[in-house]
N, C-alpha and C positions, 0 to 999 in steps of 0.2 A: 887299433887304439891310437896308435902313434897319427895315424893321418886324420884321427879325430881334432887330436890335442894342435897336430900343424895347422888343421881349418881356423880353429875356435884364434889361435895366433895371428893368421891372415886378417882374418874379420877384425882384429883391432888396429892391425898392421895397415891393411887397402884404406880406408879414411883418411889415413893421414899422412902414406908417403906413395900410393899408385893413384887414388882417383883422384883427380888434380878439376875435374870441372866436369859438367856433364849437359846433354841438351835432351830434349824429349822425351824426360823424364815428368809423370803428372800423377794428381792424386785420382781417386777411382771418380772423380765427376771432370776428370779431363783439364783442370787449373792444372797448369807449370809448377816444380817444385824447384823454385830456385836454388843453383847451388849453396852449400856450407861444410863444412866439416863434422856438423853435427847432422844437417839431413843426410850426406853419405854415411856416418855411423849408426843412424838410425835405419838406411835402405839396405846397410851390409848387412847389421844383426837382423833384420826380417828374412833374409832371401833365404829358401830353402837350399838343404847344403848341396843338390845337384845343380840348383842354378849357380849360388857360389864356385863351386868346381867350375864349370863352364868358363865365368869371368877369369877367374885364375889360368886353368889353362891359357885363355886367349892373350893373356899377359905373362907366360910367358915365352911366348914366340919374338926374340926378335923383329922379324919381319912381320909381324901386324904393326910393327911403332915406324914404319920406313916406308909405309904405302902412303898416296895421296888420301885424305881423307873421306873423299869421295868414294875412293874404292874397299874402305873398311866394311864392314857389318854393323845392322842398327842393331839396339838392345834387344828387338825380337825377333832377327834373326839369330844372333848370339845363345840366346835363350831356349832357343830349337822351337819359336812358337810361327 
């Protein structure tokens, strides 16, 4: 229950002080979804809560935020797709 309640907290938490900008991110016919504050509250509350978990974890490793960007993971990798 507790890591219910910490999810539902993230989800309103990640919009507005961890996802700071995003790239290749699009809608199901493949347009770009520009960053906002409101399209990332709106992509947080969709994600199901294993893919939420995933992003959480990967944020918080230290050392994901200290690699070249180049050598991060894209969202579907991240995603396990």
């Amino acid at each position: 229950e507790d890591s219910k309640l910490d999810r539902e907290d993230d989800r309103k938490l990640y919009p507005k002080h961890v996802i700071m900008d995003w790239g290749g991110v699009t809608r199901v016919d493949g347009t770009p979804v520009p960053f906002s504050r409101q399209a990332a509250t709106a992509l947080v509350s969709k994600m199901p809560a294993w893919v939420f978990d995933r992003l959480r974890l990967f944020c918080i490793r230290p050392e994901n935020f200290t690699q070249l960007p180049e050598a991060l993971p894209d969202a579907k990798t991240l995603a396990g797709n």
